[in-house]
C-alpha positions in Angstrom: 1.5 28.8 -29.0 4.3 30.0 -27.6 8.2 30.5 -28.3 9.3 29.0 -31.8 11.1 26.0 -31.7 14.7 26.0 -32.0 16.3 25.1 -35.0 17.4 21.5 -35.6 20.9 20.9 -35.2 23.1 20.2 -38.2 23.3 16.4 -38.7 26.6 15.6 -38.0 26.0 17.1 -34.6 22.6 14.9 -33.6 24.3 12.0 -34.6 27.0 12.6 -32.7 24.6 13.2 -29.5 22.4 10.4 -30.3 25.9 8.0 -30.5 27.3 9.6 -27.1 23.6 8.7 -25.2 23.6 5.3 -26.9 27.1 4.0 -26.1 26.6 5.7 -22.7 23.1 3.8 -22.2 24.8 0.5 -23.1 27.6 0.4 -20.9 25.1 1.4 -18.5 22.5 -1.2 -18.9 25.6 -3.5 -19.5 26.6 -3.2 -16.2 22.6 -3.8 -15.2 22.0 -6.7 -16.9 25.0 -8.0 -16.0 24.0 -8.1 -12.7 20.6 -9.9 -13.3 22.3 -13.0 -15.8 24.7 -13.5 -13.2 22.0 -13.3 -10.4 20.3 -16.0 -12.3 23.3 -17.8 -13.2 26.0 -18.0 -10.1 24.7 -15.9 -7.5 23.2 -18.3 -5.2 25.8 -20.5 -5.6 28.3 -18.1 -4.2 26.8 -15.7 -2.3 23.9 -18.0 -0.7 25.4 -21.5 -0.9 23.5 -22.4 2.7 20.2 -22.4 0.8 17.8 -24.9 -1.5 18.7 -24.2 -5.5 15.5 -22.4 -5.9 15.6 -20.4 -2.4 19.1 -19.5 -3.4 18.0 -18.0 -6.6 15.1 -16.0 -5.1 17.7 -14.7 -2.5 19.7 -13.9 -5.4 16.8 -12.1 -6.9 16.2 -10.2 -4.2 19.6 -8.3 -4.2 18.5 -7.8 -8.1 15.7 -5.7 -6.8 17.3 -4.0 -4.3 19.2 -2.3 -7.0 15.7 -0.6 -8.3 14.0 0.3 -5.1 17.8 2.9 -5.7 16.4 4.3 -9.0 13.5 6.4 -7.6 16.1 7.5 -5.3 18.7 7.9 -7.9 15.9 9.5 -9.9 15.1 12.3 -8.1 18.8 13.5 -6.7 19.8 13.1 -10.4 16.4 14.8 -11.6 17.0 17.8 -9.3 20.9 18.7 -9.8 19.8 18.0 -14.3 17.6 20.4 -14.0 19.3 22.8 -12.4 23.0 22.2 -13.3 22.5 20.6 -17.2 22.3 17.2 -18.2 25.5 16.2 -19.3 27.3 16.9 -16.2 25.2 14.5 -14.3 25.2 11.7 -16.9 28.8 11.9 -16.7 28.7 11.1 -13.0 25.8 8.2 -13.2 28.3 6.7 -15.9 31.1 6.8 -13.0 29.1 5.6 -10.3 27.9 2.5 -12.4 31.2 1.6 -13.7 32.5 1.5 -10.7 30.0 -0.5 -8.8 30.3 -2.9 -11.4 34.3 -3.0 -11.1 34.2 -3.6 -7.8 31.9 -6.3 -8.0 34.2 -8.5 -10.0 36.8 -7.8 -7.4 34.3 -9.3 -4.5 35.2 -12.0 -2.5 32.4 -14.7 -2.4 30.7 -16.2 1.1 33.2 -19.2 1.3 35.9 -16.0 1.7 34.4 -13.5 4.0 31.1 -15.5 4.9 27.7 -13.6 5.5 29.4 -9.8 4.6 29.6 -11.2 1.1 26.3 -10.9 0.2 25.9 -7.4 2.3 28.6 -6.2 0.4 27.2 -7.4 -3.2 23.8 -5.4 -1.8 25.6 -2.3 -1.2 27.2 -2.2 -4.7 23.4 -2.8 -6.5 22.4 0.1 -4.7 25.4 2.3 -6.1 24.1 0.6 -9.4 20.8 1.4 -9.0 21.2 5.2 -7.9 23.4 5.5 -10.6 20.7 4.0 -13.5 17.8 6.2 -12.0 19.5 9.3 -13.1 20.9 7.6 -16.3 17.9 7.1 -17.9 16.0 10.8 -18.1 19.4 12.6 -19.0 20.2 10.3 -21.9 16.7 11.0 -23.7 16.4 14.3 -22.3 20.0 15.2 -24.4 18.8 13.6 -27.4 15.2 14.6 -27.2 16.0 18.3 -26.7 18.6 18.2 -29.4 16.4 16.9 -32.0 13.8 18.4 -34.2 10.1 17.4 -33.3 9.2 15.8 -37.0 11.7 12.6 -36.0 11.8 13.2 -32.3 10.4 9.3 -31.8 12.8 7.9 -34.2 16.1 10.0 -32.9 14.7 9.5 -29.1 14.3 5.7 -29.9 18.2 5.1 -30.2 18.8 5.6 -26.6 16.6 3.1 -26.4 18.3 0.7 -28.0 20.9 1.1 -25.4 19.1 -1.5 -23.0 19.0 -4.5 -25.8 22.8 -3.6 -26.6 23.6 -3.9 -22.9 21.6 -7.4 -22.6 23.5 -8.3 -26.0 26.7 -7.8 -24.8 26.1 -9.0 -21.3 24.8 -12.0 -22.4 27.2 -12.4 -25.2 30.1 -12.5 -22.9 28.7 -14.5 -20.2 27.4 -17.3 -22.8 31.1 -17.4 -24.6 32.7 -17.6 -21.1 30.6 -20.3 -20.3 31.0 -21.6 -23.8 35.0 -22.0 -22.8 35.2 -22.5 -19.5 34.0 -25.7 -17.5 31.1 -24.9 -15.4 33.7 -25.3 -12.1 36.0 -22.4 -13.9 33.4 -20.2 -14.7 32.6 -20.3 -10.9 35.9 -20.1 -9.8 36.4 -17.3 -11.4 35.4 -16.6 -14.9 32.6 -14.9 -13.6 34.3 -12.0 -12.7 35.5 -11.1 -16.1 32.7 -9.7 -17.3 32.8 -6.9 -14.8 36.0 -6.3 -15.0 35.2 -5.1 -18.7 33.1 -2.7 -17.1 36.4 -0.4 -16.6 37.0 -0.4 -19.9 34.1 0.3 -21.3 33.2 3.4 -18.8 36.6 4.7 -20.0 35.2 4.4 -23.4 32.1 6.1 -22.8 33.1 9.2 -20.5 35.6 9.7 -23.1 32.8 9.8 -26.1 29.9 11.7 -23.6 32.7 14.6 -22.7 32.9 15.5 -26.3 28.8 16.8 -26.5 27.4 19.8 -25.7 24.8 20.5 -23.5 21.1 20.8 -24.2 19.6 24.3 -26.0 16.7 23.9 -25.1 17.7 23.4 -21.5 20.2 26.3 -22.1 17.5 28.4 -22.9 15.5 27.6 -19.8 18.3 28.2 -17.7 18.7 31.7 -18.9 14.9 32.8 -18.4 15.6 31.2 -14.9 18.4 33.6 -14.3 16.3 36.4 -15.6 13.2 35.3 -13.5 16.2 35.4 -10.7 17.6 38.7 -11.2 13.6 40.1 -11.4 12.7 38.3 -8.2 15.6 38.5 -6.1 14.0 37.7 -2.8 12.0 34.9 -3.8 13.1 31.7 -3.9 12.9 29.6 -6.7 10.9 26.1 -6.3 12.3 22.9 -6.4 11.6 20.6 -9.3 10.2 18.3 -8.0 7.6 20.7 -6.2 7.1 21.7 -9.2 6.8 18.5 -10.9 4.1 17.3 -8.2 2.4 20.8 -8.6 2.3 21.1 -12.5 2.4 17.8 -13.5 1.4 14.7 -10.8 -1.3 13.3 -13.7 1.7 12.8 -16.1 3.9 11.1 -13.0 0.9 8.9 -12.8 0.4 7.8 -16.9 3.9 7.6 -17.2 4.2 5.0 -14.1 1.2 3.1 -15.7 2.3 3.0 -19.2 5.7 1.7 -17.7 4.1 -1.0 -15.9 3.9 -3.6 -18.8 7.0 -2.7 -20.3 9.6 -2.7 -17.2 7.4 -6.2 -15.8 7.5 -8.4 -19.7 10.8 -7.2 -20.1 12.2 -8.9 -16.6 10.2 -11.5 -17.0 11.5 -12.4 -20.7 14.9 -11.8 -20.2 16.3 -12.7 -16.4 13.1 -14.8 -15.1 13.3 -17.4 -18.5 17.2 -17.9 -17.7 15.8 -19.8 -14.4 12.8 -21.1 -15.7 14.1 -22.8 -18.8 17.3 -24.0 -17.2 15.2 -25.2 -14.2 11.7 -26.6 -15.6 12.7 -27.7 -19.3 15.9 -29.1 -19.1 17.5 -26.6 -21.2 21.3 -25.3 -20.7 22.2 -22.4 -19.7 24.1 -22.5 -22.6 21.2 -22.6 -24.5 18.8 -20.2 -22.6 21.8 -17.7 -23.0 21.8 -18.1 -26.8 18.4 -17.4 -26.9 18.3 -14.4 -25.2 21.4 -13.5 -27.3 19.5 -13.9 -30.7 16.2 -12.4 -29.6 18.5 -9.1 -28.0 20.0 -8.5 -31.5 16.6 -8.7 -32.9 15.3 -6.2 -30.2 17.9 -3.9 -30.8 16.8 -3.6 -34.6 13.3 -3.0 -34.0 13.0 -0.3 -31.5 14.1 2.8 -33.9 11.6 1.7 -36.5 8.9 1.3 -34.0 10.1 4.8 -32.8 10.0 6.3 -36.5 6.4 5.3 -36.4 5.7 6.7 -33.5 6.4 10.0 -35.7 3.8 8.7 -38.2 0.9 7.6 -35.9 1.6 8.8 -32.8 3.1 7.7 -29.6 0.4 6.5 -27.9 -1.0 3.9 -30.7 2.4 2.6 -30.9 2.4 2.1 -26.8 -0.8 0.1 -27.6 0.1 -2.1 -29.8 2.9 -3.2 -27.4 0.9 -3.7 -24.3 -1.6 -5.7 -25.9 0.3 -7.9 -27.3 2.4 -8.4 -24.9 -0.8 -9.5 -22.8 -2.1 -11.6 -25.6 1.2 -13.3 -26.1 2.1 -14.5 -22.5 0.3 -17.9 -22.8 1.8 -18.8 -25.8 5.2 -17.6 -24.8 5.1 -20.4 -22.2 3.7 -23.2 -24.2 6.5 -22.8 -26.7 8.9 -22.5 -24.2 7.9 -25.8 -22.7 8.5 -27.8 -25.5 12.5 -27.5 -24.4 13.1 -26.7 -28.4 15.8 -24.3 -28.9 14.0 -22.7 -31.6 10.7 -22.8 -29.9 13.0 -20.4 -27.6 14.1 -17.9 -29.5 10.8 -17.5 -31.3 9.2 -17.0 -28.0 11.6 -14.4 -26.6 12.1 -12.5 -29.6 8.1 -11.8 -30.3 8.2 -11.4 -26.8 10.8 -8.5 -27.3 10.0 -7.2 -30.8 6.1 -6.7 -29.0 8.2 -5.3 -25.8 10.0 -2.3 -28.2 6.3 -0.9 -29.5 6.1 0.8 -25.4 9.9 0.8 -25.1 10.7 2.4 -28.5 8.4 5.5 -27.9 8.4 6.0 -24.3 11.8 8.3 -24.6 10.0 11.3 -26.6 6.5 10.1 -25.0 8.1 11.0 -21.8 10.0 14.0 -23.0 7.0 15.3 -24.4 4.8 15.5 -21.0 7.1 17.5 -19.0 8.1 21.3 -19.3 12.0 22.4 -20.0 12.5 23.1 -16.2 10.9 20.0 -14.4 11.7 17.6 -17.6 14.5 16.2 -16.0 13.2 15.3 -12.6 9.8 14.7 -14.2 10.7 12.0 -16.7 12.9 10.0 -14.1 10.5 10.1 -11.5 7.7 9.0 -13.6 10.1 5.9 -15.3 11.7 4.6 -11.4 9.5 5.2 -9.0 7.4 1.8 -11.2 10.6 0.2 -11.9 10.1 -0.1 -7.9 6.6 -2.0 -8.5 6.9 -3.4 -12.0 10.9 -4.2 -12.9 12.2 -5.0 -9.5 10.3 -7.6 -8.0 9.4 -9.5 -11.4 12.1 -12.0 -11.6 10.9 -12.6 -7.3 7.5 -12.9 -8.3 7.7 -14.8 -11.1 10.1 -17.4 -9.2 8.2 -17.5 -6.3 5.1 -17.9 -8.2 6.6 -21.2 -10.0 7.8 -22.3 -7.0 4.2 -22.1 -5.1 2.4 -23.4 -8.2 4.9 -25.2 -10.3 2.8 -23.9 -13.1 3.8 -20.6 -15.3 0.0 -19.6 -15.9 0.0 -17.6 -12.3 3.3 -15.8 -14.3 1.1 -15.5 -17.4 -1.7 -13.6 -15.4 0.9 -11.3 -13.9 2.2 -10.1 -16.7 -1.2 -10.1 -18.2 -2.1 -7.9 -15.2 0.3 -5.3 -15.7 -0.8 -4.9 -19.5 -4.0 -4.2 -18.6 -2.5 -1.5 -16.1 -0.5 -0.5 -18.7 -3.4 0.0 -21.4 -5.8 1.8 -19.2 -2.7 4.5 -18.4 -1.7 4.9 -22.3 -6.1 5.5 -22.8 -6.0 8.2 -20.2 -3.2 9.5 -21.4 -3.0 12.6 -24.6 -0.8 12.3 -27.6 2.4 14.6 -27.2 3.9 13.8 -31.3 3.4 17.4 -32.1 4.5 19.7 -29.2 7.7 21.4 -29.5 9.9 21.0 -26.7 10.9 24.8 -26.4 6.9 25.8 -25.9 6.7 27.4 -22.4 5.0 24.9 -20.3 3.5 25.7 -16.8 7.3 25.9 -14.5 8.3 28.7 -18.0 5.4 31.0 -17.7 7.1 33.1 -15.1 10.3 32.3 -16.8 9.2 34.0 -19.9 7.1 36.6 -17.8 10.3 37.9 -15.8 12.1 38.4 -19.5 9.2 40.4 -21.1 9.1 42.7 -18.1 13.1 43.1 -18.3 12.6 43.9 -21.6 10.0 46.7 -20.8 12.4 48.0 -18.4 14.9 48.3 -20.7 13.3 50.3 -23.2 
């Protein structure tokens, strides 16, 4: 092999790390998700009141997915400057930019204020959102992932994770107390926008607790074989990582797109699509269909770590596939209990929905880690996770609406997600394991890296 592996950091220190990318992820994903309830909640009541109930909610929908067709986008400005510049600096900034989208949402006037600029302005700030999440994601399980020793990597990686459950939790906890207390005309009104006026808060909370980390040593490392490389080379110019990602590693882009295919499609689907679809075709409130989602999120949360610690038994790949199958295999059922209108018959379908969700979420943090040298990692594992959010996580909730609206049926929803799980598994089989490699090894962008420090070596002797 190459290099040896850098030594672990002390335990105090990871933990630490692994609490400044989780609270960082879940204000983050709070902010999101937020975003999505509300779109399937309010949004086409005040931003598209001109329009038919279900039109207004697809409209709705599609300022949802404007906010990832921004991530790929996101992903690769935030990609380039993290692998050049460190990863804390820019996940500091993606936790500004989000926070402050979201602020200034809840401080929007609505179309009966300032007519059709209402919902232009609402577009603008999903696009800030969804710049901002495209760059959140790889730093966040890039700083855990090269802080951690390679024996737990899928467990420690995993908590990250669990900052997208913890963002629905609390998203969906404080929209279903507000609507709890508040008369449906309130909420409206005006209660609406508390929930992203929280946002300040929290981001205060979270810049405060990400400030206090250090930077990667792994990506240190890098950096200083790049200087050397530098110093040896003067005159030529070092290449772009995302050249270098589409030179080194475009087969990894590609699995890592596939494999995210299932995960990023259920995962809409289950958590913003079913707020319409329950509310709409069973009769259900959206007090109820909040609660749901509420109970199964908590649940969610829980599992992902231990699906991540096996991960580090079995490998990550085996894990992946037990998820996408059975997220395939439990679509037609996940309907049928749903239209029994039973509360109970609800949460048991969203929460095997999830639990099944967090076997390709839970490992996909050190799976995606793994595939990418030191160098290109950054830019690598963010392009391959948003440019598919583009295909698979954006245009679910539209798709799956405007499929129950053309068919007034949820089987044509069933196949599509059934679809993207059979994407999925055919990715994850072309795909190798990754449990074992050490993070520090000099992949294909550190060869000249580690070449240019030899020879300045040999020079100095």
């Amino acid at each position: 092999m190459s290099s040896p592996a850098t030594a672990p950091p002390a335990p105090t220190n990871l933990k630490r790390i692994v609490a400044a990318s989780l609270i960082g992820t879940t204000i983050e994903w709070y902010d999101f998700f937020l975003y999505g309830s509300a779109a399937a909640l309010v949004f086409n009541k005040l931003f598209f009141p001109d329009s038919d109930p279900l039109v207004g909610t697809l409209l709705s929908f599609l300022t949802y997915a404007v906010g990832f067709a921004a991530r790929p986008i996101g992903a690769l400005v935030f990609g380039h400057f993290g692998d050049r510049l460190g990863r804390k600096k820019l996940l500091v900034l993606s936790l500004l930019m989000m926070g402050g989208a979201t602020f200034a949402i809840g401080l929007m006037p609505t179309h009966a204020t300032i007519g059709s600029a209402a919902p232009v302005l609402l577009t603008v700030l999903r696009l800030i959102q969804g710049f901002a999440l495209g760059g959140e994601w790889g730093g966040a399980v890039l700083l855990v992932s090269e802080h951690g020793d390679a024996r737990r990597r899928g467990f420690w990686a995993s908590w990250p994770q669990t900052g997208a459950p913890a963002g629905q939790l609390l998203a969906t906890g404080v929209l279903s107390l507000l609507t709890a207390v508040l008369s449906d005309a309130a909420f409206e009104s005006w209660g609406w926008r508390v929930p992203f006026l929280l946002s300040g808060v929290l981001v205060i909370v979270g810049l405060w607790i990400r400030l206090s980390v250090d930077e990667s040593p792994v990506f240190r490392q890098a950096r200083e074989r790049a200087e050397a490389r530098k110093a040896e080379r003067a005159a030529e110019a070092e290449k772009l990582p995302l050249v270098s990602v589409l030179r080194h590693h475009w087969r990894d882009v590609l699995v890592a797109m596939g494999a995210r295919m299932a995960e990023n499609i259920s995962y809409y689907v289950i958590t913003a699509f079913i707020l319409v679809y329950a509310t709409n075709e069973t009769g259900l409130s959206k007090q109820t269909a909040l609660n749901a989602v509420l109970v199964a999120s908590a649940v969610h949360f829980s599992v992902i770590p231990l699906w991540g610690a096996l991960s580090d038994r079995i490998g990550r790949r085996p894990v992946y596939l037990i998820g996408a199958v059975g997220i395939g295999a439990w679509m037609f059922p996940f309907f049928m209990l749903i239209d029994t209108a039973s509360f109970g018959s609800l949460v048991f379908a969203v929460t095997v929905g999830l639990v099944l969700h967090g076997a390709m979420y839970a490992p996909q943090a050190a799976f995606f880690s793994e595939m990418f040298a030191t160098r290109m990692r950054y830019s690598g594992a963010s392009i391959g996770a948003q440019f598919s959010s583009v295909a698979a996580g954006a245009p679910a909730p539209l798709i799956a609406t405007a499929l129950l609206d053309d068919y007034g049926s949820s089987t044509p929803i069933a196949l599509y997600v059934i679809a993207a799980a059979l994407l999925t598994v055919v990715a994850i089989g072309a795909a190798k394991e990754t449990r074992h490699r050490d993070l520090s090894d000099v992949g294909p962008a550190d060869e000249a890296d580690s070449a240019a420090v030899r020879k300045a070596d040999a020079h100095s002797l």
